[in-house]
C-alpha positions in Angstrom: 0.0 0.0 0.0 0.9 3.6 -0.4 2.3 5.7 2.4 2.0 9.0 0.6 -2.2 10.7 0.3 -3.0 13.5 -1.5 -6.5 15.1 0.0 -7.5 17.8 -3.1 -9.7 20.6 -2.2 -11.8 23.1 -4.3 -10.0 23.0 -7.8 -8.2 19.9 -7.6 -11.5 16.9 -7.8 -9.3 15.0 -9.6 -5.3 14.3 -9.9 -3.7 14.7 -13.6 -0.8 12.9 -13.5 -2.2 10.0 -11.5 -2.6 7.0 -13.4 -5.2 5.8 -11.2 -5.0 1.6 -10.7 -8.0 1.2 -9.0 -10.6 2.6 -6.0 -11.4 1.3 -2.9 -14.7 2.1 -1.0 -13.9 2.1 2.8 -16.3 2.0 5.4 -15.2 3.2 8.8 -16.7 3.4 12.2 -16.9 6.9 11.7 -19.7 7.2 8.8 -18.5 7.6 4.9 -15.6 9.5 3.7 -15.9 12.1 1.2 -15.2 9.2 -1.8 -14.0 6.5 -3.3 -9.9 6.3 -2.1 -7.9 6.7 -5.6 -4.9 4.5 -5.6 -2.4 4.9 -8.3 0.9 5.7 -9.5 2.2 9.6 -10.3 6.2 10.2 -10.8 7.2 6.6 -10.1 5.3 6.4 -6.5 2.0 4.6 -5.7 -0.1 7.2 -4.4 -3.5 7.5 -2.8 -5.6 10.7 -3.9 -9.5 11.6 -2.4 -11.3 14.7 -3.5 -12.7 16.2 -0.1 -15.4 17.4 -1.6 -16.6 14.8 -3.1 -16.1 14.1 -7.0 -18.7 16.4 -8.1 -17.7 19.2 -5.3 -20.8 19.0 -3.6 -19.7 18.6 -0.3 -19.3 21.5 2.0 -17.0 22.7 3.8 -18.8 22.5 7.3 -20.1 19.1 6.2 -16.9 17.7 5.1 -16.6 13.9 7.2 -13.3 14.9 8.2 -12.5 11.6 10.8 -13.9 9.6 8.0 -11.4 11.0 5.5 -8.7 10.0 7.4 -9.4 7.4 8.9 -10.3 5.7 5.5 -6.7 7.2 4.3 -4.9 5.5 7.1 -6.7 2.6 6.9 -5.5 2.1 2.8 -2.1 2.3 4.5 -1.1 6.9 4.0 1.5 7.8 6.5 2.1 11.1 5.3 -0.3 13.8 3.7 -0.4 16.3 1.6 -3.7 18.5 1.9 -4.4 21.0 -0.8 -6.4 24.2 0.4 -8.0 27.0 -1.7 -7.3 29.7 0.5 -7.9 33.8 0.5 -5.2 35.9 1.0 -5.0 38.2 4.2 -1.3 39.5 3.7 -0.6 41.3 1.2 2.0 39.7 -0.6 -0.3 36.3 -0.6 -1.6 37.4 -4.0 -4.4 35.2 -6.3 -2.3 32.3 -7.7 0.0 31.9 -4.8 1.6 29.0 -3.2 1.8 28.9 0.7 3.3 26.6 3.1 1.7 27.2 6.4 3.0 26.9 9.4 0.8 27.3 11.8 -3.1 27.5 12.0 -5.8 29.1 14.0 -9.2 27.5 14.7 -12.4 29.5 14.4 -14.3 26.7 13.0 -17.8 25.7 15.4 -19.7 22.9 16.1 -17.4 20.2 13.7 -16.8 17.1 15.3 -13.1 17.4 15.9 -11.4 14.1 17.6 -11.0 11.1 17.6 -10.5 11.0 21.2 -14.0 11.3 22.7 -15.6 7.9 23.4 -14.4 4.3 24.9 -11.4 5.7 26.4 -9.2 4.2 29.2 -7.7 7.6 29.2 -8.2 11.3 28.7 -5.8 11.5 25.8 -4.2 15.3 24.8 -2.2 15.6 21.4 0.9 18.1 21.1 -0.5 20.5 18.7 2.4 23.4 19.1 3.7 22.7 15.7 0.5 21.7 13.5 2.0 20.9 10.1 4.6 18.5 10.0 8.2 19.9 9.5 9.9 17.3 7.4 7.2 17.1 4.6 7.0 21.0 4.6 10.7 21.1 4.1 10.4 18.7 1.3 7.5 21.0 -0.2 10.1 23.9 -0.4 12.8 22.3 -1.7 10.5 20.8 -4.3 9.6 24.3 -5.1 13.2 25.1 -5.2 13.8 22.5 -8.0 10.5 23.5 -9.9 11.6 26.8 -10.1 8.3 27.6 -8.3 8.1 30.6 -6.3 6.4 29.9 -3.0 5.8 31.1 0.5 7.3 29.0 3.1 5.9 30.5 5.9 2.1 31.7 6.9 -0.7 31.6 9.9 -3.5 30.0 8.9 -7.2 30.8 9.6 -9.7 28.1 9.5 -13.0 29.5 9.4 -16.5 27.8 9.5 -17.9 28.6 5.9 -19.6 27.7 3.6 -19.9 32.1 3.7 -17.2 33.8 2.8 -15.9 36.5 5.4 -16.9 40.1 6.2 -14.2 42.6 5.6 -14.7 43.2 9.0 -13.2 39.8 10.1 -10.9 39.5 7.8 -9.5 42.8 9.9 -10.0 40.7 13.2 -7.6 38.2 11.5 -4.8 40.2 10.7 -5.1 41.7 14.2 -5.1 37.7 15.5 -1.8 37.2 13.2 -3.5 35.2 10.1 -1.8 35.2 6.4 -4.3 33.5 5.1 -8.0 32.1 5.2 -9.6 28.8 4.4 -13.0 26.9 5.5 -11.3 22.9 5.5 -7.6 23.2 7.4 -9.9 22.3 10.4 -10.5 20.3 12.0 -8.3 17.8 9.4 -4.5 18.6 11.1 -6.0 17.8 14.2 -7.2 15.0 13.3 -4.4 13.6 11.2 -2.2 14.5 14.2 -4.1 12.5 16.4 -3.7 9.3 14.1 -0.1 9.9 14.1 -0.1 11.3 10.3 2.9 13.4 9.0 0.6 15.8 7.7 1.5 19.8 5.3 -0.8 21.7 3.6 -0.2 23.0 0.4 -2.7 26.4 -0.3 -2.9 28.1 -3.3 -4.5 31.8 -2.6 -7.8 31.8 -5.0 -8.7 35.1 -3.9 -7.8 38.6 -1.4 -9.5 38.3 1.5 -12.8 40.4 1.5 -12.5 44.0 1.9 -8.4 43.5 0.4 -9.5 43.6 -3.3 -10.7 45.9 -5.6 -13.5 43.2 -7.8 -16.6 41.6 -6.0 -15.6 37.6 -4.4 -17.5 35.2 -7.3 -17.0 31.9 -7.3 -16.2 32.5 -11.1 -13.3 34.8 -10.7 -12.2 31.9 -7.3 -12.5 29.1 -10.2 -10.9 31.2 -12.5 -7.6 32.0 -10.3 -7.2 28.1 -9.7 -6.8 26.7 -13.4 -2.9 28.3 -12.9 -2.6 27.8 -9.2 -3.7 23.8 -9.9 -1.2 23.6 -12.5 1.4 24.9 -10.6 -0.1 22.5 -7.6 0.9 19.7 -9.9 4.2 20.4 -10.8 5.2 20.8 -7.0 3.5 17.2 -6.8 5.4 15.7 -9.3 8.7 17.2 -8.1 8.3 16.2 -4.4 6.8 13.0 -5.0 9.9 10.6 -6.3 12.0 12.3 -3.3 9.8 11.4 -0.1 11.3 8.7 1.6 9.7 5.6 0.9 
């Protein structure tokens, strides 16, 4: 099995460059994942690929089966994973089409069941969350980069809002105040809970849009779906380049 799972976000249903082998439907004690699991090979690795929301896109944000999703990813044998996020950008050099690293992330998400930690213990079990992202495979991101000749931000605060709404200028101000780069509805509560089943786990976010308020057009999902033909393409050729040198 695969140790490496890509989990695409808005823009990236499906994996060019995967030659996809076969899919497996996995049922877990946690209800359905978003999809099928993809398994495949792309740039001489086996990889596993699943669309978070859903095939068609039709699953929101704040709907998202997050413990399913990677549960079912563990379970079809992923030890490390890379989530791609469609994010907005809060500082000002995280311009549409973009590539960000983050580093470290911010939870404003509500009512999202968040652990996997919460019945049938024999213990009260806490998780280290002070570094959220996993260091190794965000350096292997940037050097990746590096070698693609892709220019990318290594470093950046996350915000992980509740959606599926986009934010008022006005919050996107509380933000900034609160130290976020950046804004997204799905990096929560999935580093948590990749984290918690002992996933090495780096999101890779390609700024769709300015936060609201930061721009000078109205936030469409048109103009959004327009931004993220280039960042996707750009998402690819970072996947291709730091695929074949993860460790196996």
């Amino acid at each position: 099995m695969s140790t490496l799972a890509i989990i695409g976000g808005t823009g990236l249903t499906t994996l060019k460059g995967l030659r996809l082998a076969r899919s497996e439907t996995v049922t877990t004690p946690y209800g359905e994942p978003s999809g099928p699991i993809g398994i495949g090979e792309m740039a001489g690795r086996e990889v596993l690929f699943l669309s978070r929301h859903g095939a068609a896109h039709t699953i929101p944000p704040h709907k998202v089966n997050y413990r399913a999703n990677l549960w079912a990813l563990q379970r079809c044998g992923a030890e490390q994973v890379i989530a791609v996020n469609a994010v907005g950008g809060i500082r000002a050099d995280m311009t549409p089409g973009r590539l960000v690293v983050p580093h470290q992330i911010i939870d404003y998400t509500h009512s999202r069941v968040n652990t996997f930690f919460e019945e049938g213990l024999t213990h009260v079990t806490h998780i280290d969350f002070t570094n959220p992202y996993c260091e190794s495979l965000r350096t292997e991101l940037l050097a990746a980069a590096v070698a693609s000749d892709l220019e990318v931000i290594g470093e950046g605060v996350y915000a992980a809002t509740q959606g599926p709404r986009l934010e008022s200028a006005a919050e996107i101000n509380r933000l900034e105040r609160d130290g976020c780069d950046l804004v997204g509805m799905t990096g929560m509560p999935e580093a948590a809970l990749a984290r918690e089943l002992g996933l090495c786990y780096a999101c890779l976010a390609v700024v769709a849009n300015m936060g609201a308020g930061r721009g000078d057009e109205a936030l469409t999902m048109e103009m959004i779906e327009r931004t993220l033909v280039g960042g996707m393409a750009d998402v690819r050729r970072l996947l291709e380049q730091v695929i074949p040198a993860l460790p196996a």
